[in-house]
C-alpha positions as CSV (number, residue, x, y, z in Angstrom):
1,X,21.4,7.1,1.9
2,X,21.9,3.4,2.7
3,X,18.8,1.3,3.8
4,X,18.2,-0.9,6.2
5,X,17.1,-3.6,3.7
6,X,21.0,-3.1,2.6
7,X,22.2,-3.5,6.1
8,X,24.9,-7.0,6.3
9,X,26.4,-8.2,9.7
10,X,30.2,-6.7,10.1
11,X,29.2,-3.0,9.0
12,X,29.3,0.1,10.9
13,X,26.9,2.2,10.3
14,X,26.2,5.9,10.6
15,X,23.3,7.4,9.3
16,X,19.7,8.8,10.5
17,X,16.5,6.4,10.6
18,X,13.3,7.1,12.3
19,X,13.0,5.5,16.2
20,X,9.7,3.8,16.2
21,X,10.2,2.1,19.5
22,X,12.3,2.6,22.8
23,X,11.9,1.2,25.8
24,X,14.7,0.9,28.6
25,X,15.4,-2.3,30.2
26,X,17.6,-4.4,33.0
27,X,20.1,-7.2,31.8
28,X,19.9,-10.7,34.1
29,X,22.8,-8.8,35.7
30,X,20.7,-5.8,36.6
31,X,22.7,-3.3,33.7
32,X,20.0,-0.9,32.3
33,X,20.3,-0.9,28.1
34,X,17.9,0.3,26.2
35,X,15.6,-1.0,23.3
36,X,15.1,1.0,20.1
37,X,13.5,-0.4,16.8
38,X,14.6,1.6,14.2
39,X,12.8,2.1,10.3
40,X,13.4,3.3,7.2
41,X,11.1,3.0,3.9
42,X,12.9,-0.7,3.3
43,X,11.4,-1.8,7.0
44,X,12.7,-1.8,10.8
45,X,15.9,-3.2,12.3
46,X,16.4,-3.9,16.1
47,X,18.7,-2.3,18.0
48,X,20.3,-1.9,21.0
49,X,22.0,0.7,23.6
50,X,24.1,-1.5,26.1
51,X,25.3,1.7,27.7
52,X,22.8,4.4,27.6
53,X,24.9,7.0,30.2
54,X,27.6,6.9,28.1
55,X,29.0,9.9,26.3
56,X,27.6,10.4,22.6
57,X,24.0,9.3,23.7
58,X,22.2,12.2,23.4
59,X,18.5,11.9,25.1
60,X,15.2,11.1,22.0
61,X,12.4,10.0,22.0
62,X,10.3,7.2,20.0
63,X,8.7,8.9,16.8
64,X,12.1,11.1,16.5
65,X,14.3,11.1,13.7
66,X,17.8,10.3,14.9
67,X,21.6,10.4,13.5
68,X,23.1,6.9,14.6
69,X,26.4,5.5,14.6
70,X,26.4,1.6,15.0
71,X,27.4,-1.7,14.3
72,X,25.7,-4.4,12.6
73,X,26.0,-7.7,14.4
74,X,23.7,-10.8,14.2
75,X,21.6,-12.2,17.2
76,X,20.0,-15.5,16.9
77,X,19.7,-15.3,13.2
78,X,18.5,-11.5,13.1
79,X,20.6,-8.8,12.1
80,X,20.6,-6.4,14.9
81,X,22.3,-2.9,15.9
82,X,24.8,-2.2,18.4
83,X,24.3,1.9,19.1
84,X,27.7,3.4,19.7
85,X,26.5,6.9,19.0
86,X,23.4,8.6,18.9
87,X,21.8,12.0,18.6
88,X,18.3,14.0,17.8
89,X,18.4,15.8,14.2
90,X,16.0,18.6,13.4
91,X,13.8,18.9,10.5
92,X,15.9,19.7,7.1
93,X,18.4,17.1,7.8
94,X,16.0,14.1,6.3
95,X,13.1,14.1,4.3
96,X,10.6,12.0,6.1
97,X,9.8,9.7,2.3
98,X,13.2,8.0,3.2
99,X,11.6,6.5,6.4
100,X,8.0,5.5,6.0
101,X,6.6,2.8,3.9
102,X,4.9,4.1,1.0
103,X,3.2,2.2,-2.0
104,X,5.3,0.7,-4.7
105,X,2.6,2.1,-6.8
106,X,1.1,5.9,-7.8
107,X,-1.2,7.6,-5.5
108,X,-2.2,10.2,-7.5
109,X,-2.9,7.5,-10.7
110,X,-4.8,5.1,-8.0
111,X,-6.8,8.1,-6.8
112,X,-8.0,8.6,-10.3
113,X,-9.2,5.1,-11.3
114,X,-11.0,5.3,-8.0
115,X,-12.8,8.5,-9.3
116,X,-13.7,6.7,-12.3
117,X,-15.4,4.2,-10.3
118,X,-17.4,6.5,-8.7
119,X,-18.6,8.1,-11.9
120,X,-20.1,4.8,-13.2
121,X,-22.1,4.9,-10.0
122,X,-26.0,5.3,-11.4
123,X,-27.8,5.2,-8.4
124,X,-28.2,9.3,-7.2
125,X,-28.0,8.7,-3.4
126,X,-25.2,6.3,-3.4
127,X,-23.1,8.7,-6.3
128,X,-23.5,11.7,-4.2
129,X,-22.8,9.8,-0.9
130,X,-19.4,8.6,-2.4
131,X,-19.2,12.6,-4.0
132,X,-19.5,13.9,-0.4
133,X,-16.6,12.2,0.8
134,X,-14.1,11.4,-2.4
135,X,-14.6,14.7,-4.3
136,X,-15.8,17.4,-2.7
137,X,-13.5,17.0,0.7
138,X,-10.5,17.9,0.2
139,X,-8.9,17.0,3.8
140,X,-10.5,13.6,3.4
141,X,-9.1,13.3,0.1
142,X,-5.8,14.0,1.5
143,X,-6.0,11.9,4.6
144,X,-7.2,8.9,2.5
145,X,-4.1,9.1,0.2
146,X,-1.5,9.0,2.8
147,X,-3.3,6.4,5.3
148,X,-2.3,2.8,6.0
149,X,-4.9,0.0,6.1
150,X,-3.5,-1.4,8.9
151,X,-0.8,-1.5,11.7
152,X,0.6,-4.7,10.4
153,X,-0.4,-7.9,8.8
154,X,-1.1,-6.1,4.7
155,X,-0.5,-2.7,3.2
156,X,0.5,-1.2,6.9
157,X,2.2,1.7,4.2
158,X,1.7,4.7,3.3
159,X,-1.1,5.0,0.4
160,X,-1.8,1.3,1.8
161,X,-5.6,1.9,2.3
162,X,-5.8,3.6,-1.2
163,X,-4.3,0.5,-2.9
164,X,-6.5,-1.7,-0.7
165,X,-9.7,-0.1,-1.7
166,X,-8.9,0.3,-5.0
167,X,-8.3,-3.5,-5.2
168,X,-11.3,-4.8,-3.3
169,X,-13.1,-2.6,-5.9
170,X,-11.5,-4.4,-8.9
171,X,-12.0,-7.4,-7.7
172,X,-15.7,-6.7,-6.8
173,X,-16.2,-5.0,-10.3
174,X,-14.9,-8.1,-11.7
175,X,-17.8,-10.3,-9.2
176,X,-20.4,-8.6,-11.0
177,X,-19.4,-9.5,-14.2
178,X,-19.5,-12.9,-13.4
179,X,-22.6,-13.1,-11.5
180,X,-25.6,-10.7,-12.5
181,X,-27.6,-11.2,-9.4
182,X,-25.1,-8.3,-7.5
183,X,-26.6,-5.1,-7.3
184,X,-23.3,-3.1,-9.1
185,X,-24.0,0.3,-7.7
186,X,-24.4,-1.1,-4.1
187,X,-21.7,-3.7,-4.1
188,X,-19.2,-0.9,-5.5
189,X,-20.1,1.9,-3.0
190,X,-19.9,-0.4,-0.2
191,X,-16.2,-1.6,-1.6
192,X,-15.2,1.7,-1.8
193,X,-16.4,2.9,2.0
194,X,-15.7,-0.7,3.7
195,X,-12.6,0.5,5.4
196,X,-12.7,4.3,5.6
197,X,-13.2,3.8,9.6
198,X,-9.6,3.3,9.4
199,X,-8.9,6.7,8.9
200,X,-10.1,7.7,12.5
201,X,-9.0,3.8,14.4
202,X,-5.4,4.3,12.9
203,X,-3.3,7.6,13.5
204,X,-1.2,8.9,11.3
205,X,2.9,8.0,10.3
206,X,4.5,7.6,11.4
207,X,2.9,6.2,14.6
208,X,0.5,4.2,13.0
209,X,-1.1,3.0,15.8
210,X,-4.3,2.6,17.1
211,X,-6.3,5.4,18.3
212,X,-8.4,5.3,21.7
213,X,-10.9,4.9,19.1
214,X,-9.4,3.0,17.3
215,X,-8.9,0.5,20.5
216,X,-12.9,0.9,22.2
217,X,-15.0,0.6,18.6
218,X,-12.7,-0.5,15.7
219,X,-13.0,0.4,12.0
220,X,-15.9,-1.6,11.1
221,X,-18.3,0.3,13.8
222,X,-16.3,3.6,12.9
223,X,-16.8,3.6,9.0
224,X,-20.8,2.1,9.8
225,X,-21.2,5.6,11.7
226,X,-19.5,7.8,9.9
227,X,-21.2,6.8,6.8
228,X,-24.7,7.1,8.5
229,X,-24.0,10.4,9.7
230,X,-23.8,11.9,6.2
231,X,-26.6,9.4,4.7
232,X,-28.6,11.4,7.2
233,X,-27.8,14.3,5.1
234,X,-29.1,13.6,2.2
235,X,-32.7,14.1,1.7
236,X,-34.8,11.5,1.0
237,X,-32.2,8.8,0.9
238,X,-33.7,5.8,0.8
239,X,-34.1,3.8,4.2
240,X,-33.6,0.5,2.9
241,X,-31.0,1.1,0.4
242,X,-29.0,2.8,3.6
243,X,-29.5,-0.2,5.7
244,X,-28.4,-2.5,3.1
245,X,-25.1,-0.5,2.5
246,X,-24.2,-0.5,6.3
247,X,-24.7,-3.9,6.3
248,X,-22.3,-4.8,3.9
249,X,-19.7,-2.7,6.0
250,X,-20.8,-4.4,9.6
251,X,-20.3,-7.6,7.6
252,X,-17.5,-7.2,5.4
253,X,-15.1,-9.5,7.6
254,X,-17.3,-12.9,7.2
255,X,-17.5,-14.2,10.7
256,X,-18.4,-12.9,14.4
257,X,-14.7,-14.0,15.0
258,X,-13.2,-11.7,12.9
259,X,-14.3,-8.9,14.0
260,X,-18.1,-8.6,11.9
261,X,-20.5,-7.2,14.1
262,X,-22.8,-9.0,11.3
263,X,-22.2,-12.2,9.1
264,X,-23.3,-11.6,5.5
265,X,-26.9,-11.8,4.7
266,X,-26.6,-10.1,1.3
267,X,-25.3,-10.9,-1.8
268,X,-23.3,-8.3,-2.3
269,X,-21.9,-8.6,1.5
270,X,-21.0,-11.6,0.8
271,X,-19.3,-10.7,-2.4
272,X,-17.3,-8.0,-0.4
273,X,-16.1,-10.0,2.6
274,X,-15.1,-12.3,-0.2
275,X,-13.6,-9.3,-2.2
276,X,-11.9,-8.1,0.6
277,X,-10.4,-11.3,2.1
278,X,-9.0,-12.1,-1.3
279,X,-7.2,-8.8,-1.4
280,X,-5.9,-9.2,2.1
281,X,-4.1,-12.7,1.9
282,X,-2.8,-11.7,-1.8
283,X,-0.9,-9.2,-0.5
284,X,0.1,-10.8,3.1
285,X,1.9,-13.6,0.7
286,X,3.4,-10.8,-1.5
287,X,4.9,-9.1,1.5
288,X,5.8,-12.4,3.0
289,X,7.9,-13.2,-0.6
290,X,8.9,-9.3,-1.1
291,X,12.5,-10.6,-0.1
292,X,13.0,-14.1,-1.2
293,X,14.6,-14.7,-4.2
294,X,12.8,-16.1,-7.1
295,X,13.6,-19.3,-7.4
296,X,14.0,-20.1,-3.3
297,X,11.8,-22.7,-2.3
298,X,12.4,-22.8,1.3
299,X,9.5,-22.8,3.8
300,X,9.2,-19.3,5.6
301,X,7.4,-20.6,8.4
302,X,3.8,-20.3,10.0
303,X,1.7,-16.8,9.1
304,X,-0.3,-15.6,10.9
305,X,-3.2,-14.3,9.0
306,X,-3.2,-17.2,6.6
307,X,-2.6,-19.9,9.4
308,X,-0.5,-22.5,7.0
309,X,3.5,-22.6,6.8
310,X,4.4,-20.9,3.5
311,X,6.9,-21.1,0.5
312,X,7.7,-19.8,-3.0
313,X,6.6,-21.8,-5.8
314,X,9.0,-23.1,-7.8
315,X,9.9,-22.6,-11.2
């Protein structure tokens, strides 16, 4: 199979890829085309149908896996596809690893050390809170494997809110080391739940979008209930110790701004927000550099999330 990361101006190219977008549209001169974004694992290219009523375009929809014949051309600096060719194909003519992102790491090894976290938990409420949810529920389990921590910006793959939460619980196991004021068993149980609201605001690939849910309350008000429903199943968990471990959720992203229905007014928010921000820009820079050569020094232009105009280092 040849990926889109491979793709070079001058080919033709026939293949299937996975249509995450299509949307028809009118030319200045009133021609209806169509826009398709097309992915594979290696990312999405742009691409065009300039005659959708011609022969050979067979009808699909966005979220199908299609069989395209194209060519690759280049449109103000981005490589883009000219569709000559296109049809539907049924499941058994791809497997669907080829087309979503997925971690460059191992689930099943990142699923493990996360266990082993949980077992150094000593407090009893919070070890069978995390228990409840990480080991004894086996559609969670699976859900949280496969999920994305986000649409875009870092880890939008699959097993992306695994390797998330596995980091922002490094990190934050590394915090208490260094500062022995942080309550370990909190500040780890809340690192480990902070985003598991994304499992209900984000669907599934390979949409990966956000959920009407998703939209109206957002992850941080979605993992805050959800982890208060089953508190409320625990007998005699502790009032305060319940409060202070939904706070660290409602505040894990630092500012009103952001998103935190809370700022921080704990340590071990504070340490999380921290934790968690870390995490995030690490791996929006990693992303950003995933396909520049080592050695190139030239600016990539303004991100987003970190707000600066951003290069490799040189060597």
């Amino acid at each position: 199979m040849k990926y889109i990361e491979t793709f070079r101006e001058g080919e033709r190219i026939n293949g299937i890829l996975l249509c995450k977008h299509k949307q028809a549209a009118v030319t200045k001169n009133g021609k209806p085309y169509e826009n398709v974004i097309l992915q594979d694992k290696t990312g999405m290219l742009d691409a065009k149908i300039w005659e959708p009523d011609s022969q050979g375009i067979d009808d699909f929809e966005a979220l199908d896996y299609i069989s395209v014949v194209g060519d690759v051309t280049s449109f103000q600096g981005a490589l883009q596809l000219n569709i000559k060719r296109v049809r539907k194909v049924q499941p058994g003519e791809y497997d669907p690893k080829d087309y979503l992102p997925v971690s460059s790491r191992d689930i099943e090894e990142m699923y493990e050390e996360l266990k082993d976290y949980i077992g150094t938990i000593k407090n009893p409420y919070l070890h069978q809170l995390l228990e409840g949810f990480f080991l004894k529920d086996p559609d969670f389990e699976k859900k949280f494997k496969a999920h994305s921590a986000a649409k875009s910006v870092h880890h939008g793959f699959m097993g992306g809110l695994l390797e998330h939460t596995l980091s922002v619980t490094r990190l934050c196991e590394a915090f208490c080391r260094q500062y022995s004021i942080l309550n370990r068993d909190l500040l780890l149980t809340a690192a480990i739940f902070h985003d598991i609201g994304k499992l209900k605001e984000l669907s599934d690939f390979p949409a990966n979008d956000y959920t009407d849910e998703g939209q109206l309350l957002g992850h941080i008000m979605i993992g805050t209930e959800w982890i208060g429903e089953h508190i409320r199943q625990i007998p005699e968990f502790p009032h305060r110790l319940g409060n202070e471990l939904k706070h660290c959720i409602l505040a894990h992203h630092g500012e009103l701004e952001f998103g935190s229905p809370k700022k921080p007014a704990l340590v071990e928010a504070v340490a999380l927000h921290f934790a968690d921000n870390i995490d995030a820009k690490m791996e929006t820079l990693k992303e950003a550099f995933a396909g520049v050569p080592d050695g190139n020094t030239q600016w990539l232009g303004y991100n987003r999330l970190l707000e600066s105009n951003i290069r490799r280092t040189g060597k």
